[in-house]
C-alpha positions in Angstrom: 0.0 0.0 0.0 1.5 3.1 -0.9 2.4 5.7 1.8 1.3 9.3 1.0 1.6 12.2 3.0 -1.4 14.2 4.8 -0.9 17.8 4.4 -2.6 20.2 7.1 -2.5 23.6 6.5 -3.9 26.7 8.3 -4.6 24.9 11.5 -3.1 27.3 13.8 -6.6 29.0 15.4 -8.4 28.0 18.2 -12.3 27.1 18.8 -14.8 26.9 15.2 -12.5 27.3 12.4 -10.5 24.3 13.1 -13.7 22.6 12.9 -14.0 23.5 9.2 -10.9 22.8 8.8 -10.0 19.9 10.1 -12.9 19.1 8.2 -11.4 19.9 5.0 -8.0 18.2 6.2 -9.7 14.7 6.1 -11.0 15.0 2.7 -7.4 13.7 1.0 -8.1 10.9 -2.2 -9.1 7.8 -0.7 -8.8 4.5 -3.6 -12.7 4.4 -5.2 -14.6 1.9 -3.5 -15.9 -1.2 -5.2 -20.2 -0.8 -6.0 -21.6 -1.4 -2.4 -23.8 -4.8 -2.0 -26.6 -5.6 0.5 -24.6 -8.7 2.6 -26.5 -11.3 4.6 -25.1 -11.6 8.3 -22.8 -14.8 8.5 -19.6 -15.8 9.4 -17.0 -13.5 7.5 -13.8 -15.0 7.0 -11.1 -13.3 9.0 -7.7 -11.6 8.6 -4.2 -13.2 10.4 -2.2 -11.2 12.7 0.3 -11.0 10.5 -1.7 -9.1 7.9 -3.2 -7.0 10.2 1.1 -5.6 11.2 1.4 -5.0 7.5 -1.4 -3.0 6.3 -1.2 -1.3 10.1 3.0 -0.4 9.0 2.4 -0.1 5.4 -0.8 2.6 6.4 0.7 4.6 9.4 4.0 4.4 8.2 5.6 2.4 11.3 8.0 0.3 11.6 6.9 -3.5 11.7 7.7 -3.9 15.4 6.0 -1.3 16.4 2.6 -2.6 14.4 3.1 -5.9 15.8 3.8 -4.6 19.5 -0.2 -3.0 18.9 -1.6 -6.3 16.9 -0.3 -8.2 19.0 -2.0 -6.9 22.2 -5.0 -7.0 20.3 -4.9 -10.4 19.1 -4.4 -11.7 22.5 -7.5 -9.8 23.9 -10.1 -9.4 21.1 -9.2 -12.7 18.5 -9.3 -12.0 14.9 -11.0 -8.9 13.2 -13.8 -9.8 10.7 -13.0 -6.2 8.7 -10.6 -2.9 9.0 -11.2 0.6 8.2 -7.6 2.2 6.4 -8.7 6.4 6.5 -7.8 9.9 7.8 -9.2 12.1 10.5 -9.0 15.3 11.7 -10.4 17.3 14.5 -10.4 21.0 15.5 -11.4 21.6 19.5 -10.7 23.9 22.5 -11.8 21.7 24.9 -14.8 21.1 23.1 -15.0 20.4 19.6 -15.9 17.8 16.6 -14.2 15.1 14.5 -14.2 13.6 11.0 -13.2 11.2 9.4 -13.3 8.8 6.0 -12.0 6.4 4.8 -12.4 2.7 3.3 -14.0 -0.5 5.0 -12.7 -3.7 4.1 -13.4 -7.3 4.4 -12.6 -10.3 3.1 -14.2 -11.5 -0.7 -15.9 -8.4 -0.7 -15.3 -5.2 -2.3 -14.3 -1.7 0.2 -17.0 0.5 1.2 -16.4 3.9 1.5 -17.7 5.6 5.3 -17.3 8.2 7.1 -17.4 9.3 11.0 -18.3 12.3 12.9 -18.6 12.9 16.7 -17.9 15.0 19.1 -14.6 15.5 21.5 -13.7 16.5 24.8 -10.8 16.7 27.4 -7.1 18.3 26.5 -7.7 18.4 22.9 -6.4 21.6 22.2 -5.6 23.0 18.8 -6.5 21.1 15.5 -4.7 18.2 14.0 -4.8 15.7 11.2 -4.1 12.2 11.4 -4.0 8.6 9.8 -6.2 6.1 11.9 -6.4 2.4 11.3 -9.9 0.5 12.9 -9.6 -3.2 13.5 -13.3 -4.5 13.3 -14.8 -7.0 15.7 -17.7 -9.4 15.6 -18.8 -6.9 12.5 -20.8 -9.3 10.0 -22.0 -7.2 7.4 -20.8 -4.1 6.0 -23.9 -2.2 6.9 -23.6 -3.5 10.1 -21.0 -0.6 10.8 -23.6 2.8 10.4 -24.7 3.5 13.3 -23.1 5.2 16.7 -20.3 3.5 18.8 -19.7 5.6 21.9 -15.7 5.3 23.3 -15.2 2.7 25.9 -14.3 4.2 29.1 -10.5 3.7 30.5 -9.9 1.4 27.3 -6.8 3.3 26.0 -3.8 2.5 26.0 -0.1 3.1 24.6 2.2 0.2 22.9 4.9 0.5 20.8 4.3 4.1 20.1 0.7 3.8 19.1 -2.4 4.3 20.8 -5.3 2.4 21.0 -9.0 2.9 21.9 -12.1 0.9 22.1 -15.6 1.8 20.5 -18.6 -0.5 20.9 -22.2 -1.0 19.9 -24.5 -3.8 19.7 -22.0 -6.5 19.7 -19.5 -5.0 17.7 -16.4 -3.8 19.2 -14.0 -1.5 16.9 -9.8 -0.6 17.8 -9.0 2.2 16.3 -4.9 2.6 15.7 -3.0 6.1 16.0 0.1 7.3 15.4 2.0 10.9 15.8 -0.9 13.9 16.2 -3.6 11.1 15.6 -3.0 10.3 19.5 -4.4 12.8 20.4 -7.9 12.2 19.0 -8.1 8.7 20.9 -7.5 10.3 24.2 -10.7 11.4 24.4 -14.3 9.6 25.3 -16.5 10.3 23.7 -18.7 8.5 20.2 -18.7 8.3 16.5 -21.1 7.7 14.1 -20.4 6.1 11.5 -22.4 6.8 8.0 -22.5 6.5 4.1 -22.4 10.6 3.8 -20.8 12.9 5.9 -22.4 15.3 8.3 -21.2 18.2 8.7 -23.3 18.8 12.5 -21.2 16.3 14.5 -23.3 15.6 17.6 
């Protein structure tokens, strides 16, 4: 997967502006995503660990030790994902603010599906800032399955081999998003996102 660079300019005010923004900041080419398809719920086939610490170090632009310090923990605590999302996000707050994000779903022996996420933030993030974020899926077994609101999982973050990782969860399905660099940041807050086919711009 080829590495390219996210380029964030004029982020330098506080409060709304950095909403729009950091808004903008997320909107960088994605691949096109294959035609979406209505999916009955089964048993998706799953991705190997060792997968997962290459599109994790190929996408965030790690080093493979570092991936598989993150996998790894993961692995051992939540199995094998059924899907991962590969996108950018950005988010603009004083305190209070908003997020976005998009980027491409994939699963096995079916084609990506492009989505988006939006929600709000709160806590120390100060400032506005841009980041790559890569979302193991759990216990997701359909596409669709993955619009609708996962709030953060309380005291679930954590720091490993220079990456941070959070938990969301809704209805059974349990998502880990990955962070590098100024994408930290972002996971260090509680909070939700919800996850849709369009973006919003209103984020709560």
């Amino acid at each position: 997967m080829d590495r390219r660079k996210l380029i964030v300019t004029g982020l330098v005010a506080l409060g709304a502006p950095n909403l729009v923004r950091a808004q903008q900041a997320s909107d960088g080419a994605l691949p096109s995503p294959g035609v979406q398809t209505n999916y009955p719920a089964s048993n998706p086939p799953t991705y190997e660990q060792d997968e997962i610490v290459k599109g994790v170090s190929d996408f965030l632009g790690v080093t493979a030790e570092s991936a598989g310090a993150a996998v790894e923990r993961l692995f051992s605590k939540n199995g094998k994902p059924t899907a991962y999302i590969a996108g950018e996000e950005g988010s603009g707050a004083f305190v209070l603010g908003a997020r976005y994000g998009r980027g491409l779903l994939y699963m096995k022996d079916r084609p990506p599906m492009e989505v988006f996420w939006q929600g709000p933030s709160a806590g120390w993030d100060f400032g506005g800032n841009a980041s790559r974020v890569f979302t193991l899926c759990y216990d997701l077994q359909a596409p669709e399955t993955i619009f609708q609101r996962f709030p953060g999982v309380e005291g679930s973050a954590y720091l490993v081999g220079g990456l941070g990782v959070n938990y969301q969860r809704a209805n059974g399905v349990t998502l880990a998003p990955i962070r590098a660099g100024v994408g930290l940041r972002l996971g260090a807050n509680v909070g939700y996102l919800g996850y849709s086919r369009k973006r919003h711009v209103w984020p709560f």
